[in-house]
N, C-alpha and C positions, 0 to 999 in steps of 0.2 A: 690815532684811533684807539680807543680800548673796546673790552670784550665782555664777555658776564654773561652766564646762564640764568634765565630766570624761568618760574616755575610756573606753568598754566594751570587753571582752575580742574581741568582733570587728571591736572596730575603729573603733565607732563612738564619737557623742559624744551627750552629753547636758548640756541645759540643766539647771541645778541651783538650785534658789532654796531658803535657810533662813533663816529667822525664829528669831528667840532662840539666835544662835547663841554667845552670850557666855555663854549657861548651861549648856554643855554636861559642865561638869562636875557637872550635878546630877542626872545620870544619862542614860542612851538617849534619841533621838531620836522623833519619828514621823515616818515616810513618807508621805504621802498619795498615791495614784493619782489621778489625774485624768480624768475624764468624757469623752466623746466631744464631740466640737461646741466644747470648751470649752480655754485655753490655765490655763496653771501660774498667771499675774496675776489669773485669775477667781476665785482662791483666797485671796488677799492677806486679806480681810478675815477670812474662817474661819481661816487661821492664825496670824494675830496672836492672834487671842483667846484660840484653841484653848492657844498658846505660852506666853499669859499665868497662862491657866486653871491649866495645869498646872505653870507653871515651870521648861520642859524645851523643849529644839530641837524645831522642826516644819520639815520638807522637804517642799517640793512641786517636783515636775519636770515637766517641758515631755515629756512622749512624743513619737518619732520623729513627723515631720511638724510640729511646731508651733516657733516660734520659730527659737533656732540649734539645735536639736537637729536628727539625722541626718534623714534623708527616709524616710518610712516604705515599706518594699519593697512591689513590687505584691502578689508571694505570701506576703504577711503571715497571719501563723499568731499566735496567743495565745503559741507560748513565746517568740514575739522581747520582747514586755514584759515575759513572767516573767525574764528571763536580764537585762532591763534593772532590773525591780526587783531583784533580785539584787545587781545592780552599786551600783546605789544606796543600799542597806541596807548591802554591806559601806563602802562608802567614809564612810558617816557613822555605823557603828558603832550602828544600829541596828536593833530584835528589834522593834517595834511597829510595826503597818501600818494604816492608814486607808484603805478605798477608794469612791471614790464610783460609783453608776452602772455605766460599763462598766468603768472603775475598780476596782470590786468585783465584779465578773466575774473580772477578772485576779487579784488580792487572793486570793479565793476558790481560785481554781485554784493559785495560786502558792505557799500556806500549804500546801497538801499534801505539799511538796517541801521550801520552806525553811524557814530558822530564825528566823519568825515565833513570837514566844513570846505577844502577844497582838495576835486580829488584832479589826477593828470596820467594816461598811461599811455604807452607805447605798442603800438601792434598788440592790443588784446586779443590775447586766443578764445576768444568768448565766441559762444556757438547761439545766434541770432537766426531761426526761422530754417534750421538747418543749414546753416552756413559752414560747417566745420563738418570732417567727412572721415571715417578712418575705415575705408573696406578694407585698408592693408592689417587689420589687427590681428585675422586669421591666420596670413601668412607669419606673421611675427612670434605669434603662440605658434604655431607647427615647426617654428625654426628654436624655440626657447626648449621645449620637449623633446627634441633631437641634442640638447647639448652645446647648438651651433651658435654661440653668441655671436661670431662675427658676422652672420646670417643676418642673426635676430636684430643685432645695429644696424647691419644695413635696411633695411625694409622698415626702421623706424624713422630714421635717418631722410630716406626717401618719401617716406610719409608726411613726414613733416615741412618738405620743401622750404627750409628754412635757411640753408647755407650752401655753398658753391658745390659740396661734394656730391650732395643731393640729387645733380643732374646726373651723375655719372651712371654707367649702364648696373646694375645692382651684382653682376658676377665681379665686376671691376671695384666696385666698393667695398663688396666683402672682402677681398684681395687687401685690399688697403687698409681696412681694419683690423686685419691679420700684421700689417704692417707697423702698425701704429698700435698695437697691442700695450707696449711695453712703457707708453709716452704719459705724461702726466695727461694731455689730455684724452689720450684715450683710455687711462685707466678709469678717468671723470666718469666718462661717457658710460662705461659697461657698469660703475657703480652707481649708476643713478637711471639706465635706460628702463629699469623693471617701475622706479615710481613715475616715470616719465609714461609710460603706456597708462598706468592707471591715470594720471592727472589727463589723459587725452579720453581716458572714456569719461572720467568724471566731469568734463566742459560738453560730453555730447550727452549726457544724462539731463545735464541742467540747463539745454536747449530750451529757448522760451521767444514768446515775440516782442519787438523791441518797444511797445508799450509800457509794461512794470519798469523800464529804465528811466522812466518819468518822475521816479522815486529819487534819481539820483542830486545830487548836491547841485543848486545854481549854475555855479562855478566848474564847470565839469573842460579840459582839454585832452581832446583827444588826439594823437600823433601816428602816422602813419609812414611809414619808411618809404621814398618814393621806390626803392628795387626789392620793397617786401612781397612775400606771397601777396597776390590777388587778395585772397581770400579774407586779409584782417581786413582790408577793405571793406566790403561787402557788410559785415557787420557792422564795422563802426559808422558807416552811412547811415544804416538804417537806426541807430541809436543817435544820431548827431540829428537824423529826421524828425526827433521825437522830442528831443531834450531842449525846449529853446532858447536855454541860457550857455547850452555848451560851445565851442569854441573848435572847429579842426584845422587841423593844419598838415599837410602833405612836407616831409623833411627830404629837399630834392638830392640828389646823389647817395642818399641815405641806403640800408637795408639793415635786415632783422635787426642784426649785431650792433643798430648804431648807438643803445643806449653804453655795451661793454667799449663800445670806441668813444664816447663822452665828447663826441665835436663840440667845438665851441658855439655852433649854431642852433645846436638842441639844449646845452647848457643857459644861454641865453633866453631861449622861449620860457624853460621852464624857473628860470628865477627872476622871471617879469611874473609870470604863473604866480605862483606862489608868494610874491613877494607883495602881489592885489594891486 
C-alpha cells in the first residue's frame, strides 16, 4: 500500500491510500468511499483482497476530517465529498466507484454527475422519500452542550442502529463508553462523532424521490447486509425500482460491518462487478 496527500481544486488536501498500485497498468482503478465513524485504515483488509481479486488498483481515502486530510467545514453539504470524489477519480485515472454506508450515499449522489462508468455500494445511507430519520439529533446536541460526550455517543450510536451495542438500553451504553474511553476504538469514535452527526443531517437535507437516480450509471449493484438496519433497505428498493440496469443483491449472514469484515462472498460479487 502507499500513501500521498493530494491537493483539491479548493484548496484542500486529501489523504490518499492505494493498494496495488504496481498494477495499474491493467486497467482503472477503484475508489472506495468511506463510512462515517470510520478512517481509510478500517479498509486496509477489504482492499487488499478486493485489489487481488481483481488485479487492478483499489483507492481508499481518508474524507475531510479524518487523518491528514482537510478538516471537514461546519456547513458541510454532500457536494464538498462529491467535488472531493471528483478529485480523486481524476488524479488516479479512475471510472469505478465503491461506496460504503454513508459512503454510498455520496457514491449514489455523485454518479449522477460524474464519469462513474460502473458504480457498486453497500448499505447506502442515502435518504429516499424520507427514509432516513434522525429525531435523536436533539437529544445529541443537548448532550454535546452539557460536555457529556459519552452521552452524546451514546444517543448517536443508538441512532444509527448500526452495530450490536446500539441495542443496549442508552444508560448502559453511556457506561460503556465511559469504558472504552481510553481504546483506539473508542477514541475513533468521539474523534470523528461531531462530523458523523453532520454527514447524518447532510443525507436528510439531500432527501429526494428515487426518480433523478435514473441518472445513475447502467451498471449500478446495489448490496444490502441481510442483518443491516431495515432501513438501507427501504431505499435501495425504491432506487433498484427505478434504475433498470441496476443489479441487488441481499449478502445473507452479512450486516452493516460486512464490507470492514471483506468475506469472501461479497469480495467475489464485487470483482465479477467490476471486472464486467
Amino acid at each position: 500500500m502507499t500513501s500521498e496527500n493530494i491537493n483539491t481544486p479548493d484548496g484542500g488536501t486529501l489523504e490518499l491510500f492505494s493498494t496495488g498500485a504496481e498494477l495499474a497498468s491493467a486497467g482503472s482503478g477503484v475508489v472506495v468511499v468511506p463510512a462515517s465513524m470510520v478512517t481509510a485504515a478500517d479498509y486496509t483488509k477489504f482492499a487488499q483482497k478486493l485489489s487481488a481479486a481483481l488485479g487492478r488498483p483499489v483507492h481508499t481515502f481518508n474524507r475531510r476530517g479524518r487523518g491528514s486530510s482537510s478538516p471537514q467545514a461546519e456547513d458541510y453539504t454532500l457536494d464538498a465529498d462529491i467535488r472531493d470524489l471528483d478529485a480523486v477519480m481524476k488524479h488516479t485515472s479512475s471510472t469505478d466507484v465503491f461506496g460504503h454506508s454513508f459512503g454510498g450515499a455520496v457514491a449514489l449522489h455523485a454518479a449522477r454527475t460524474l464519469p462513474v462508468e460502473r458504480l457498486a455500494v453497500y448499505d447506502p445511507a442515502v435518504s429516499v422519500n424520507h427514509s432516513v430519520k434522525a429525531d435523536w439529533t436533539a437529544e445529541y446536541e443537548r448532550a454535546t452542550a452539557a460536555g457529556d460526550d459519552d452521552r452524546a455517543l451514546a444517543v448517536l450510536t443508538k441512532g444509527l442502529k448500526t452495530g450490536a451495542f446500539s441495542r443496549m438500553p442508552l444508560s448502559m451504553l453511556t457506561i460503556a463508553n465511559k469504558l472504552t474511553a481510553g481504546t483506539h476504538v473508542g477514541k475513533q469514535m468521539r474523534e470523528l462523532m461531531r462530523t458523523g452527526v453532520r454527514e447524518v443531517k447532510a443525507i436528510i437535507a439531500a432527501d429526494m424521490p428515487a426518480e433523478p437516480f435514473q441518472e445513475l450509471p447502467l451498471e449500478t449493484l446495489i448490496i444490502v447486509g441481510e442483518k443491516s438496519p431495515a432501513y438501507f433497505g427501504v431505499a435501495c428498493g425504491q432506487i433498484h425500482d427505478v434504475l433498470s440496469g441496476s443489479s441487488y443483491t441481499i449478502l445473507h449472514g452479512a450486516g452493516h460491518d460486512g464490507v470492514l469484515r471483506a468475506p469472501d462472498k461479497l469480495i467475489t460479487e464485487l470483482s465479477d462487478f467490476f471486472a464486467g
